[in-house]
VOVEX-966788 format. One record per residue (C-alpha): residue in three letters; residue number from 1; x, y, z. Coordinates in Angstrom, 1 decimal, decimal comma, always signed. Each point is the difference from the previous one (the first is absolute). Example, Ala and Ser with C-alpha at 12.3 -4.5 7.8 and 13.67 -1.06 7.14 Angstrom:
<sites>
+------+-----+--------+--------+--------+
| type | seq |      u |      v |      w |
+------+-----+--------+--------+--------+
|  ala |   1 |  +12,3 |   -4,5 |   +7,8 |
|  ser |   2 |   +1,4 |   +3,4 |   -0,7 |
+------+-----+--------+--------+--------+
</sites>
This chain:
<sites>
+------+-----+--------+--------+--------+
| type | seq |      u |      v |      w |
+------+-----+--------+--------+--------+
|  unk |   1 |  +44,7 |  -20,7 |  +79,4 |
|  unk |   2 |   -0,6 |   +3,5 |   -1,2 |
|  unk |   3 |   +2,8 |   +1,6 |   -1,8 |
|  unk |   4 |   +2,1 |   +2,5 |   +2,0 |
|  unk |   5 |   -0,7 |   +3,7 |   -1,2 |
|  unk |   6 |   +3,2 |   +1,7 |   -0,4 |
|  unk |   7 |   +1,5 |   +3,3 |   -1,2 |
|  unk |   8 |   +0,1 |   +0,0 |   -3,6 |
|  unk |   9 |   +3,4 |   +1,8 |   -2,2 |
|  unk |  10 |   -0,3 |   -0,2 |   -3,2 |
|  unk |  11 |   +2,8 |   +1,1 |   -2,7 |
|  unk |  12 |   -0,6 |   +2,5 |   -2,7 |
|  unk |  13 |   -0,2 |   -2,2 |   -3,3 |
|  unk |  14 |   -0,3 |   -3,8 |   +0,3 |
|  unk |  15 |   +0,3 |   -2,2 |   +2,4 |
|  unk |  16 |   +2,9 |   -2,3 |   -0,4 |
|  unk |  17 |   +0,8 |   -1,6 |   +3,4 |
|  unk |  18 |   -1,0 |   +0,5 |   +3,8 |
|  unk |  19 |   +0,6 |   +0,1 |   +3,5 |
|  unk |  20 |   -2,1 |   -0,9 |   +3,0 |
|  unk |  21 |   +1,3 |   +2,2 |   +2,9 |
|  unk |  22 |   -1,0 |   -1,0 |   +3,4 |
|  unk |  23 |   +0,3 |   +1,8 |   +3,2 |
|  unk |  24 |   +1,1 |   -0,3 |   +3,8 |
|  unk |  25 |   -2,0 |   -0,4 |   +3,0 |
|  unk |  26 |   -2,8 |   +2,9 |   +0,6 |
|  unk |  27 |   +0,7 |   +1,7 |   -3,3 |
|  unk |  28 |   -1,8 |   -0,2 |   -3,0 |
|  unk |  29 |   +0,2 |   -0,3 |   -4,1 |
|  unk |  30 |   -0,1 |   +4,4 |   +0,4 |
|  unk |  31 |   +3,3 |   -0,9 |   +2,0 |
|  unk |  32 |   +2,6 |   -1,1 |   -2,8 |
|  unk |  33 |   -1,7 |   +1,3 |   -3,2 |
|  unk |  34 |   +2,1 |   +3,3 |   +0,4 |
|  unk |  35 |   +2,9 |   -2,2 |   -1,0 |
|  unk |  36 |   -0,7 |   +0,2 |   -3,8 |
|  unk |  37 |   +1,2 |   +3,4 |   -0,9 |
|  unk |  38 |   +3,0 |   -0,5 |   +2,2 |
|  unk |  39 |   +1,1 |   -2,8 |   -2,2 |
|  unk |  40 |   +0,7 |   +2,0 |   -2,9 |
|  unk |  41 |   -1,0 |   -3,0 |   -2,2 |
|  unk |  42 |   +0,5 |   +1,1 |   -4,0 |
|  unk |  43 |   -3,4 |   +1,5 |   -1,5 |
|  unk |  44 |   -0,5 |   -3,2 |   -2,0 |
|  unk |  45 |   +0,5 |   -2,8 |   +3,0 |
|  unk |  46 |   -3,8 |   +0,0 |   -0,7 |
|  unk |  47 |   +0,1 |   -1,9 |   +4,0 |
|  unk |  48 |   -3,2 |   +0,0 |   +1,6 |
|  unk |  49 |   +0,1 |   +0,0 |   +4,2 |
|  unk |  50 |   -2,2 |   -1,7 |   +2,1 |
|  unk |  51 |   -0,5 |   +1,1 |   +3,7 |
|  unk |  52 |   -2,6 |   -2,6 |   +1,7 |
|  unk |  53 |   -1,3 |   +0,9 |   +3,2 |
|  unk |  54 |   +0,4 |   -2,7 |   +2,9 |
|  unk |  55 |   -3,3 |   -0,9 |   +1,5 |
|  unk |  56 |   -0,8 |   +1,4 |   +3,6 |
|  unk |  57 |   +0,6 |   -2,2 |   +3,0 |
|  unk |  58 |   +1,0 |   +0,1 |   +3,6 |
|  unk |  59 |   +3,2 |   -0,1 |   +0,4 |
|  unk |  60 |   +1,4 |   -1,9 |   +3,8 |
|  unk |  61 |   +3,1 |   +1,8 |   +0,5 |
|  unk |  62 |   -1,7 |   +3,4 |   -0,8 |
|  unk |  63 |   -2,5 |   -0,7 |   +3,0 |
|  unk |  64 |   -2,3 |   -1,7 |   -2,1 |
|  unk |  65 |   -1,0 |   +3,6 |   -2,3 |
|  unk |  66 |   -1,4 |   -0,9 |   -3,4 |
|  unk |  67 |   +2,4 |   +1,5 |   -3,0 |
|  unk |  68 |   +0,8 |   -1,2 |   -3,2 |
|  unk |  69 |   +2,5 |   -2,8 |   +0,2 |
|  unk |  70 |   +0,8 |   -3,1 |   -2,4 |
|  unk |  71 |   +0,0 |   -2,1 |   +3,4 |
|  unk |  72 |   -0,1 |   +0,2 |   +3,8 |
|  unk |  73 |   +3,3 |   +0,5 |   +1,8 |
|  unk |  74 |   -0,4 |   -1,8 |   +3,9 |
|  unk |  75 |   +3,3 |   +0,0 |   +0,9 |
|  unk |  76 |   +3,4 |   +2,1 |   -1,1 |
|  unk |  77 |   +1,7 |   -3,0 |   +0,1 |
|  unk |  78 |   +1,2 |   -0,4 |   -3,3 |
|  unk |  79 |   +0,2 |   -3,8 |   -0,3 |
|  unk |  80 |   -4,3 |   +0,8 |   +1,0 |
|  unk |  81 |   -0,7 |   +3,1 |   -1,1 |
|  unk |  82 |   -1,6 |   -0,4 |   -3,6 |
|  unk |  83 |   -3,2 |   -2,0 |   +0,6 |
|  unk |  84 |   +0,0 |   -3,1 |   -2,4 |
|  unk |  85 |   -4,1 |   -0,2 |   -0,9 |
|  unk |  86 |   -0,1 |   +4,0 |   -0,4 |
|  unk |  87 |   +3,2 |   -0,3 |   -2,5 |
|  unk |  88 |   -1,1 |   -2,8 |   -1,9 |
|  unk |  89 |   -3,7 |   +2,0 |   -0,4 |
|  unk |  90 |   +1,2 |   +3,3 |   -0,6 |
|  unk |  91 |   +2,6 |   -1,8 |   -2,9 |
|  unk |  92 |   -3,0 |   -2,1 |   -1,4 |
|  unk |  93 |   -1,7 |   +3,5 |   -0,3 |
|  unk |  94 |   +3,5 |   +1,8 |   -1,5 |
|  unk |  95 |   -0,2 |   -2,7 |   -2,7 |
|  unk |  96 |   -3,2 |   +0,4 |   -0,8 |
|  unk |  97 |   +1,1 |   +3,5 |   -1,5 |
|  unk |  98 |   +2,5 |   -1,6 |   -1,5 |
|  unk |  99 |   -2,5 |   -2,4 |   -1,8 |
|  unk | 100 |   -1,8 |   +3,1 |   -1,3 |
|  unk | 101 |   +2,7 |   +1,7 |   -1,4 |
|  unk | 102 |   +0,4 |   -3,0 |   -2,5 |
|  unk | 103 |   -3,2 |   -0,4 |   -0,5 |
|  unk | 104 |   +0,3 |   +3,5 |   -1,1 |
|  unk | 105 |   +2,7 |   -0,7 |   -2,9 |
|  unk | 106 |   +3,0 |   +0,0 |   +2,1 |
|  unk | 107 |   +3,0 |   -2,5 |   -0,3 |
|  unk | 108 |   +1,1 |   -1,3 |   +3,9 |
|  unk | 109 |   +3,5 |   +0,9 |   -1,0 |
|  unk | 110 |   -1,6 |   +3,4 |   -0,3 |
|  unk | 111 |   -1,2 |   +0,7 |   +3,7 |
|  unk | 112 |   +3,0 |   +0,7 |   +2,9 |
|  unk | 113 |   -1,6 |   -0,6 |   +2,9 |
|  unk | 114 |   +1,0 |   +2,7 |   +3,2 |
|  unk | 115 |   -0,3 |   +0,1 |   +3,8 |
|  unk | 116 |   +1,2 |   +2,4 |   +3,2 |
|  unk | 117 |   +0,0 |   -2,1 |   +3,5 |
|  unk | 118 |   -3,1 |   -1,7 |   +0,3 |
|  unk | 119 |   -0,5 |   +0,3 |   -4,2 |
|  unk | 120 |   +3,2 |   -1,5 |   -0,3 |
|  unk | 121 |   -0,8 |   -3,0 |   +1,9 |
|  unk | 122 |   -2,9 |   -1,0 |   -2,4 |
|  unk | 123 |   +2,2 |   +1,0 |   -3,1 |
|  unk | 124 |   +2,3 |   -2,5 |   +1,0 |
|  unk | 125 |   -2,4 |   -2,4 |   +1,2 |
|  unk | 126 |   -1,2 |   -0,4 |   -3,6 |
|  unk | 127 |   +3,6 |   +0,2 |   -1,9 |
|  unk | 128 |   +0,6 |   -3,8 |   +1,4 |
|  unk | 129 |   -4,3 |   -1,1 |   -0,6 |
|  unk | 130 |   -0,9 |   +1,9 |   -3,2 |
|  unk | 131 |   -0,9 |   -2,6 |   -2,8 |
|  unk | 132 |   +1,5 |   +2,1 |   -2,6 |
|  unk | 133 |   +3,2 |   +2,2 |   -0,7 |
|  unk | 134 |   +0,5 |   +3,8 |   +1,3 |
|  unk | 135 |   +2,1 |   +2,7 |   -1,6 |
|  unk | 136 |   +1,6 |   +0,8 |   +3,3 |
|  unk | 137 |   -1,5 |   +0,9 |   +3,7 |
|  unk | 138 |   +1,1 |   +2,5 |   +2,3 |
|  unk | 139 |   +0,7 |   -0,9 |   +3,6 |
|  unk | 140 |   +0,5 |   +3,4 |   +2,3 |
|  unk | 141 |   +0,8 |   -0,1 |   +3,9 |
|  unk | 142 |   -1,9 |   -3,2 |   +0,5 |
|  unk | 143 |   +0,2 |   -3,5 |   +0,6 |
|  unk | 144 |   -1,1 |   -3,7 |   -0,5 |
|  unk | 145 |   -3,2 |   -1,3 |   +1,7 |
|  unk | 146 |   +0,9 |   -4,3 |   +0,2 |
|  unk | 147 |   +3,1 |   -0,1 |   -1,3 |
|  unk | 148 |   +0,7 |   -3,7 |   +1,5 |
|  unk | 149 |   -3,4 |   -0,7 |   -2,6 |
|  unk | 150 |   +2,1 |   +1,4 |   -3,0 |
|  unk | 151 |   +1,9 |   -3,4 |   -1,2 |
|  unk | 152 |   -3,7 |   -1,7 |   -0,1 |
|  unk | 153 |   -2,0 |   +3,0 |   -1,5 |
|  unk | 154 |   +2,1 |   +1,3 |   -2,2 |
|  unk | 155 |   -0,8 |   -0,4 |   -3,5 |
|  unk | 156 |   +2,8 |   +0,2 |   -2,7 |
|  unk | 157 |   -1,8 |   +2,2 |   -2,6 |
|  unk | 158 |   +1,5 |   +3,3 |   +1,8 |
|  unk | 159 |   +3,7 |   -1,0 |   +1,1 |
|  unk | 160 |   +1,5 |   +1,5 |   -3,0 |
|  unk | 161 |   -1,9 |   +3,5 |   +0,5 |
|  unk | 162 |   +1,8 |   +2,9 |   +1,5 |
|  unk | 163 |   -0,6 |   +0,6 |   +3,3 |
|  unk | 164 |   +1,3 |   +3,9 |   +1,1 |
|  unk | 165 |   -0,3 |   -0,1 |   +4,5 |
|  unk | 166 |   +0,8 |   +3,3 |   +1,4 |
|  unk | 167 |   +0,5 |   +0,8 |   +3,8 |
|  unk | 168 |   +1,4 |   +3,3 |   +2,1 |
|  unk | 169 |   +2,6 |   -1,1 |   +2,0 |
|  unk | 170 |   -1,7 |   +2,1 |   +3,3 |
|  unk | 171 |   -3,6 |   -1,6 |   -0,4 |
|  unk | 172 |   -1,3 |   -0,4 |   +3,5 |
|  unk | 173 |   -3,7 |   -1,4 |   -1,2 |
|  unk | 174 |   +1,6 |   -3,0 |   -2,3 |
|  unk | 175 |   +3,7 |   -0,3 |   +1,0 |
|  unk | 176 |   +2,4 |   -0,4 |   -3,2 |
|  unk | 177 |   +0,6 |   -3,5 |   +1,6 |
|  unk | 178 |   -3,2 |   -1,0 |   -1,2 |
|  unk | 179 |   +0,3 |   +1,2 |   -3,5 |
|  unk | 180 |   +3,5 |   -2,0 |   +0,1 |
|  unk | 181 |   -2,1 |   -3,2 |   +0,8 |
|  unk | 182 |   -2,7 |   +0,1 |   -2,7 |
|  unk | 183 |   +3,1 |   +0,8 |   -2,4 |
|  unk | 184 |   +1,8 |   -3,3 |   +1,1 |
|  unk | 185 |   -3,2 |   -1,8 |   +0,0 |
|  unk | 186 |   -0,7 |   +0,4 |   -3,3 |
|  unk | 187 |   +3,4 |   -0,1 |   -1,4 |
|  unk | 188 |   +0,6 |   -3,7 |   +1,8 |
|  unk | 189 |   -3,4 |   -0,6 |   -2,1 |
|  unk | 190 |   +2,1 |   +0,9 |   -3,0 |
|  unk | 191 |   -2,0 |   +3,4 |   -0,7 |
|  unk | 192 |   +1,6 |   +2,8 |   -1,8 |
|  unk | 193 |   +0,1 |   +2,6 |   +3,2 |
|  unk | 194 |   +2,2 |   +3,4 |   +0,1 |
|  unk | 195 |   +0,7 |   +2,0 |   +3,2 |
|  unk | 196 |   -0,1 |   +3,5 |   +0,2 |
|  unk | 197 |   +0,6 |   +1,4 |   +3,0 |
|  unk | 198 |   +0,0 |   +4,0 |   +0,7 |
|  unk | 199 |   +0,8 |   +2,1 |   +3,3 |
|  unk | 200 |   -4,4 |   +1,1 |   +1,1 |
|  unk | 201 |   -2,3 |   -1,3 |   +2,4 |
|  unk | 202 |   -3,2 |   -1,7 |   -1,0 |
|  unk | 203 |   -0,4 |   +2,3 |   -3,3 |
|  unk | 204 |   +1,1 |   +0,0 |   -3,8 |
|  unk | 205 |   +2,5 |   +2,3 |   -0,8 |
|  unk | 206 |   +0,7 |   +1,9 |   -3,0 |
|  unk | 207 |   +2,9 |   -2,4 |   -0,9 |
|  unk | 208 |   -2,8 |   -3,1 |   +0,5 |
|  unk | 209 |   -1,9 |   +1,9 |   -2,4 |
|  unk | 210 |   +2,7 |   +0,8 |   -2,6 |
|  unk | 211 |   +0,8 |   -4,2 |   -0,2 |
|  unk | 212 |   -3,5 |   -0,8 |   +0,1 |
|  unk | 213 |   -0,4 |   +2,4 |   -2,9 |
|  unk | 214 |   +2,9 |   -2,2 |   -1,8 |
|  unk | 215 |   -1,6 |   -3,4 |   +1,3 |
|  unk | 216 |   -3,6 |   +1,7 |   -1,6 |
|  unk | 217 |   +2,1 |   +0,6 |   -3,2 |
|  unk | 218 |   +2,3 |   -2,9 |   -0,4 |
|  unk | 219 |   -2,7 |   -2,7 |   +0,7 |
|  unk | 220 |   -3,4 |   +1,3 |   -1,7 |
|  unk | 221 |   +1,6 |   +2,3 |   -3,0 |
|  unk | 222 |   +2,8 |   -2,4 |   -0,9 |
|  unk | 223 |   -3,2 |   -3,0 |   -0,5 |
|  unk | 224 |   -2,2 |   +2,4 |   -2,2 |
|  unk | 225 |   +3,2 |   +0,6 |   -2,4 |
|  unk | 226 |   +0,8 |   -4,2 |   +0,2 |
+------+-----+--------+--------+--------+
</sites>
């Protein structure tokens, strides 16, 4: 499997930690790497972002039209909606980067791992499979592809890492509902989940990005000083 090319941030001085960013359906890397500057992270975070680019594919409920997405979508219907083989190929791919990145000198505890809708399906895909332990993931307006699979799959390495799920409480593409379920799902697992909800539609928000900031902080500069 060829590794996924991505948009590459890198900080100032050294690099200390990372995060692997991952977008939503039809967007790209390009899409999220605007983010860094907005997070106001302190000069010496020395965080380095990663922004892969989903392959392109068709996607059903889009009329078939090839775009970049981490899996097709053939129904709406939630309980259908993410399609298991895509999911499991697109994460297989995710951890791949993940792989290099330690390869490369860094610690697992050293690499959040980030995703918006569709992105935040595979991020959570791989909290519960991942052989080894995260510093935290990010989980924003999405939800859980086979959650029913979850007391089966799950691996234990992860269930003390913090998870941070964000959802707008007016999201018309992934209802709040459906945040709410992969929250539950995971916590019945015995996962360290958070909820944040916040009043916007399928979007971050500059509050979002404020406690992501604090998540970034708490979790990746707190380990360098430990």
């Amino acid at each position: 499997m060829a590794l996924l090319s991505f948009v590459d941030v890198k900080p100032s001085g050294q690099v200390k930690a990372a995060v692997i960013w991952l977008h939503g359906l039809g967007d790209s890397g390009h899409g999220f790497a605007p983010i860094v500057p907005e997070l106001r992270l302190p000069s010496d975070a020395g965080i380095r972002f990663l922004f892969p680019h989903a392959p392109e594919r068709p996607v059903t409920v889009n009329g078939g039209m090839r775009m970049r997405a981490w899996y097709d979508i053939k129904t709406m219907d939630l309980s259908n909606r993410a399609d298991e083989a895509g999911v499991r190929e697109s994460a297989a791919a995710v951890q791949q980067l993940v792989d290099k990145l330690i390869a490369e000198g860094l610690s697992s505890e050293q690499i959040v791992l980030a995703g918006f809708s569709q992105g935040g399906v595979i991020a959570l895909h791989l909290l519960a499979r991942l052989p080894y332990k995260l510093a935290g993931v990010l989980a924003l307006s999405t939800y859980m592809c086979v959650p029913d699979k979850l007391a089966t799959e799950a691996l234990t390495v992860n269930k003390s890492t913090p998870v941070f799920i964000g959802h707008g409480t007016q999201d018309p593409v992934v209802p709040m509902a459906a945040g709410q379920q992969a929250f539950h799902a995971l916590k019945n697992q015995g996962f360290m989940v958070s909820w944040h909800d916040y009043r916007m539609e399928h979007s971050v928000c500059a509050q979002e990005v404020a406690d992501i900031s604090s998540f970034l902080q708490r979790k990746l500069m707190t380990a360098q000083e430990s």
